[in-house]
C-alpha positions as CSV (number, residue, x, y, z in Angstrom):
1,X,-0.9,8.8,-10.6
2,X,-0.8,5.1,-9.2
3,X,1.5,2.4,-10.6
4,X,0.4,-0.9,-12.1
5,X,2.0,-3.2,-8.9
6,X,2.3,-6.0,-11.8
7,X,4.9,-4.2,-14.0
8,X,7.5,-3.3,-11.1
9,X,10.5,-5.9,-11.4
10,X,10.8,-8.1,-8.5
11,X,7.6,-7.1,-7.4
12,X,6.6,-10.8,-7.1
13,X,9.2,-11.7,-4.6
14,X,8.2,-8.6,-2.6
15,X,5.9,-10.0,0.7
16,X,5.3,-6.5,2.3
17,X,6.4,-2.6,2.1
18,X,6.8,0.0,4.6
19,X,4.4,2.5,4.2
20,X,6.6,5.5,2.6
21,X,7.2,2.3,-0.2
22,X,3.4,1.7,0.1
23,X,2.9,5.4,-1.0
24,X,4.9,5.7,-3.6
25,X,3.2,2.3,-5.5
26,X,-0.3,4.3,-4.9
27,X,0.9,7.2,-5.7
28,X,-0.5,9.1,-2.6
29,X,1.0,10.6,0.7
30,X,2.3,9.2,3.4
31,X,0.0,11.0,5.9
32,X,-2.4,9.6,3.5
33,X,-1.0,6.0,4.1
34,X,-1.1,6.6,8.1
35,X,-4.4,7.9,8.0
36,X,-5.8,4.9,6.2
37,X,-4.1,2.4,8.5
38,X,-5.3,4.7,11.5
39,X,-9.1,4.0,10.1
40,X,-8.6,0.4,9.3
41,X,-9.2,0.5,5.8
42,X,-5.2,-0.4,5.1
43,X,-4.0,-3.4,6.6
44,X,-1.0,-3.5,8.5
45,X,1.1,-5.7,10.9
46,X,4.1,-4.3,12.6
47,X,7.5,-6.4,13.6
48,X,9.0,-4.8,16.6
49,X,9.0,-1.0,16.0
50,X,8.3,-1.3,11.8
51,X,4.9,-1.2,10.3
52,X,4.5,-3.6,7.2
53,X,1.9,-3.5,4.5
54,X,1.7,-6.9,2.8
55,X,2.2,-5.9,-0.8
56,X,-1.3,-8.2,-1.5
57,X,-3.0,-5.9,1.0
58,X,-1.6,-2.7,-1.4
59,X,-3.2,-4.0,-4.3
60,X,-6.5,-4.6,-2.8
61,X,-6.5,-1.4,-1.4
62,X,-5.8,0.0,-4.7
63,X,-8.1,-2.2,-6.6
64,X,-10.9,-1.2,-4.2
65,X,-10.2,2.5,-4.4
66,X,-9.9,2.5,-8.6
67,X,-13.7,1.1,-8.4
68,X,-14.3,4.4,-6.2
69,X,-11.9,6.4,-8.3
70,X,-9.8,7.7,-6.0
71,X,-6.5,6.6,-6.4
């Protein structure tokens, strides 16, 4: 079950998520999340040893796999 990025308080002020964060919001696995930025089809950007997900990068993941229904 994924959750609707827009209704989440704060979520606004949010610029990226690590990608346990990432998982929960889509409602998927994290090995999901690692295997999707592994492939490319996540972006990503990493500040030192941390990977980020830029919460705009989230949605249109998610609004790219709804169309495909599978998240």
């Amino acid at each position: 079950m994924s959750v609707e990025l827009d209704k989440i308080p704060g979520a606004e002020s949010l610029l990226a998520v690590k990608p346990k964060v990432a998982a929960e919001l889509l409602g998927i696995g994290l090995r999901t999340i690692r295997r999707e930025l592994a492939a490319g089809r996540l972006a990503s950007y990493r500040v030192g040893r941390c990977v980020c997900i830029r919460l705009a990068d989230v949605r249109a993941y998610q609004d790219q796999n709804m169309q495909r229904g599978c998240v």
